[in-house]
C-alpha positions in Angstrom: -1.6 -22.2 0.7 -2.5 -23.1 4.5 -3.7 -19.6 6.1 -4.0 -19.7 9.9 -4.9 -16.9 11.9 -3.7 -17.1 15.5 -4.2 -14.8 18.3 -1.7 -12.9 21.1 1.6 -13.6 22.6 1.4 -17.3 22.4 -0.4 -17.2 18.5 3.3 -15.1 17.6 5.2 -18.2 19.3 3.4 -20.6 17.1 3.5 -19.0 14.1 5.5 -20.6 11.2 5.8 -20.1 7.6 5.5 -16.5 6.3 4.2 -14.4 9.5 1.8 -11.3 9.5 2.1 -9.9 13.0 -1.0 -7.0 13.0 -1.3 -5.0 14.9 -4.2 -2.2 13.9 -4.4 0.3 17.0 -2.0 1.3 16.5 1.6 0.1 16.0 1.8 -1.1 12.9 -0.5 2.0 11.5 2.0 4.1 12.7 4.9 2.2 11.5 3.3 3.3 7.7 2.7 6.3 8.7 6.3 6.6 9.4 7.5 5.3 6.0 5.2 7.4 4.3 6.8 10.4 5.9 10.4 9.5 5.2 11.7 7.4 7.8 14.8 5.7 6.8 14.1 2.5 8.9 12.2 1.3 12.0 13.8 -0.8 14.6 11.0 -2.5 16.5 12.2 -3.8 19.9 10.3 -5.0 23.1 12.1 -3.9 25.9 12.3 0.0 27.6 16.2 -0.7 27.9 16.6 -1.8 24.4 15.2 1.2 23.0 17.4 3.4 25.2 20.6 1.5 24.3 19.5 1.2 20.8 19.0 5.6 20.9 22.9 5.4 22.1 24.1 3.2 19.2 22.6 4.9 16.5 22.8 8.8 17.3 20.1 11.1 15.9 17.3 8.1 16.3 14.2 8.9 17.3 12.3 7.3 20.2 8.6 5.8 19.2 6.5 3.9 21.8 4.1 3.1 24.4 3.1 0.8 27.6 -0.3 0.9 28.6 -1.0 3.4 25.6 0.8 6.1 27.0 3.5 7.7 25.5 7.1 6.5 27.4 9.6 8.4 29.8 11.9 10.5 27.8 10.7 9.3 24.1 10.3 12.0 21.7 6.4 10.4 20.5 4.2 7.8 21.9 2.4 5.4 19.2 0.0 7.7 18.0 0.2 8.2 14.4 -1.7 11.5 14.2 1.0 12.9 16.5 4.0 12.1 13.9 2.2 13.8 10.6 3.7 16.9 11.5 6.7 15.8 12.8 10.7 16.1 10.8 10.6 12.4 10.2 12.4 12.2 6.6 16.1 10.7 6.9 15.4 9.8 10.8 15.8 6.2 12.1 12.9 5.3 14.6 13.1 3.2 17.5 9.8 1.8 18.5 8.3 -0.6 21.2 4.9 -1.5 22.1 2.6 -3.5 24.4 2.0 -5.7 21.7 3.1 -4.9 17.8 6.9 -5.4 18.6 6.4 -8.1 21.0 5.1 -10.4 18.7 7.6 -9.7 15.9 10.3 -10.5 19.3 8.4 -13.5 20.1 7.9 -14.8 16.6 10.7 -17.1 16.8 9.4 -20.2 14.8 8.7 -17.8 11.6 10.3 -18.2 8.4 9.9 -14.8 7.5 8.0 -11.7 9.0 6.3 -8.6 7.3 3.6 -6.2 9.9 0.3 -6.1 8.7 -2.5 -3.0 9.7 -5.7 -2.2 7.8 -3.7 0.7 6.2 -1.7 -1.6 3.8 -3.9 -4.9 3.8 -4.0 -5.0 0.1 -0.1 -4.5 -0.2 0.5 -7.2 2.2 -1.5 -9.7 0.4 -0.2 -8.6 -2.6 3.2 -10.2 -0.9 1.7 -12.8 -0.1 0.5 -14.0 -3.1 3.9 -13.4 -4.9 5.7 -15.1 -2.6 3.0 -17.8 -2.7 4.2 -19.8 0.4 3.1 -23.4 2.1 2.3 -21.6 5.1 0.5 -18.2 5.9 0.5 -16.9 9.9 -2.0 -14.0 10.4 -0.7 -13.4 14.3 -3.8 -11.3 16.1 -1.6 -9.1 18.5 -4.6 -8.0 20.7 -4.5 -5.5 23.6 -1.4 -6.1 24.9 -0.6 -8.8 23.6 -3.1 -10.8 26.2 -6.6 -9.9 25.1 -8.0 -10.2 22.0 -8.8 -7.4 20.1 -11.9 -7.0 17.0 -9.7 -4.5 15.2 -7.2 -7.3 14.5 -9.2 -9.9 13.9 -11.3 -7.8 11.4 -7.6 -7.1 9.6 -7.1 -10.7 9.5 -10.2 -11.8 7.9 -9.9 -9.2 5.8 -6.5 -10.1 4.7 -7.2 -14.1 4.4 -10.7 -13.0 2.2 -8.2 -10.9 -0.2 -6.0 -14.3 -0.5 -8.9 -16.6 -1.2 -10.2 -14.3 -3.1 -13.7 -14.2 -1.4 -16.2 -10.8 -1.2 -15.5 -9.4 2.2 -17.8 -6.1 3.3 -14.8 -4.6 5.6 -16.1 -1.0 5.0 -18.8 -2.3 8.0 -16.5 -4.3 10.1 -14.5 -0.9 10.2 -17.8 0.8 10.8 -18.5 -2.0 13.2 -15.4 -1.1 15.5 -16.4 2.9 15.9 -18.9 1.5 18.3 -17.2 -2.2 19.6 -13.5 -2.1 19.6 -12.6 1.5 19.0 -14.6 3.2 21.4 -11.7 4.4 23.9 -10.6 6.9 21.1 -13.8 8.5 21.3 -13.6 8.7 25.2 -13.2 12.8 26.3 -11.0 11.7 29.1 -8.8 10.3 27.3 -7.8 12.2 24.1 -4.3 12.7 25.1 -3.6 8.9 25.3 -6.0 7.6 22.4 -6.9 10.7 20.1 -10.0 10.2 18.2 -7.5 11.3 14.7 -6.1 7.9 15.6 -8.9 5.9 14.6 -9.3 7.3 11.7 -6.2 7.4 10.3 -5.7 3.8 11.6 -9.2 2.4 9.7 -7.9 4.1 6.6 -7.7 0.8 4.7 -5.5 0.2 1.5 -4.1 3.8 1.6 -0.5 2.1 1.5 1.7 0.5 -1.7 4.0 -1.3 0.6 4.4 -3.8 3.2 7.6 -3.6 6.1 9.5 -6.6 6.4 11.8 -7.7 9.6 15.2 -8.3 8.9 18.4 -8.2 10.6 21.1 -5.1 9.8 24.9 -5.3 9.2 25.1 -4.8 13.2 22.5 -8.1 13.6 20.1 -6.0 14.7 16.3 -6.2 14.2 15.0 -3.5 12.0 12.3 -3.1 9.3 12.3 -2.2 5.8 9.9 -0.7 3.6 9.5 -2.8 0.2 6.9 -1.2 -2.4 4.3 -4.1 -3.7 1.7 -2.4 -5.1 
């Protein structure tokens, strides 16, 4: 098994084989989250017009999303996954775009098949991995944006790739680690109602998650997720 770990919007172009796109703070946390709660399934899209149009076709859909962290015009959350926990998500379908999550799953074009990967269901996705036991791995790094690199996915990477080879990894300290490099923002007063300090921690909440969420396409042909248990 080849495992390469690539980084941003141009790692998700060259991406082949079976394709991680992770994306730790925070769109592919809350995308578990989601599940967890009930969600019926997750249309990631990368476009602000998509998601509206996408709202229109499937009535009773939820609007999930961000640019530049904050939540977006008219959507009924942001990408904060310690907003959601109370939320009536059970039964709903979410739409959801991001700055960088869903634009690498849209930009992942050369990919034979693509699952998400956080820190909150590592273990589950290499748990796919290994059952599926394919030439090629693609750990994409999403980053800030999908421009600059972020330690948070890089951490879930190595993390992910030391689970497959089977190698010790210490990622309770690279999560410790990122408190004071990588995740200080959520810790900033001045910005709590953009990046909530909950947020963090429900994000760095490693291997709480059985399953993994897979792109596919729906009757319609459109891009949407589902939720397969592994674990």
């Amino acid at each position: 098994m080849n495992i390469q770990i690539l980084h941003l919007l141009e790692g998700a172009r060259a991406a082949s084989g079976l394709t991680v796109i992770i994306d730790v703070f925070r769109a592919f946390s809350l995308e578990c989250y989601l599940y967890a709660l009930g969600a019926e399934t997750i249309f990631p899209v990368d476009t602000l017009e998509k998601a509206y149009q996408y709202r229109e076709k499937y009535p009773g859909s939820l609007l999930a999303g961000e640019r530049k962290g904050k939540k977006c015009a008219g959507f009924d959350f942001g990408n904060s996954p310690s907003a959601i926990i109370n939320f009536p998500i059970r039964g709903k379908k979410v739409i959801h775009t991001t700055s960088a999550g869903t634009q690498g799953i849209a930009n992942a074009h050369g990919a034979e098949e693509i699952i998400t990967g956080s820190l909150v269901n590592a273990s589950a996705v290499a748990q796919y991995i290994r059952a599926k036991n394919p030439e090629t791995v693609s750990l994409v790094c999403m980053g800030v944006g999908g421009r600059r690199r972020a330690k948070e996915d890089y951490l879930c990477a190595e993390y992910i790739k030391s689970l497959l080879k089977q190698q010790p990894f210490n990622i309770s300290r690279g999560i410790s680690n990122l408190r004071y490099d990588g995740g200080t923002h959520f810790f900033d007063p001045d910005r709590q109602d953009v990046f909530p300090k909950e947020d963090f921690h429900l994000c760095v909440k490693y291997d709480q998650f059985p399953f993994v969420i897979r792109i596919r396409k729906n009757d319609a042909g459109d891009t949407c997720t589902e939720k397969i248990d592994v674990l």
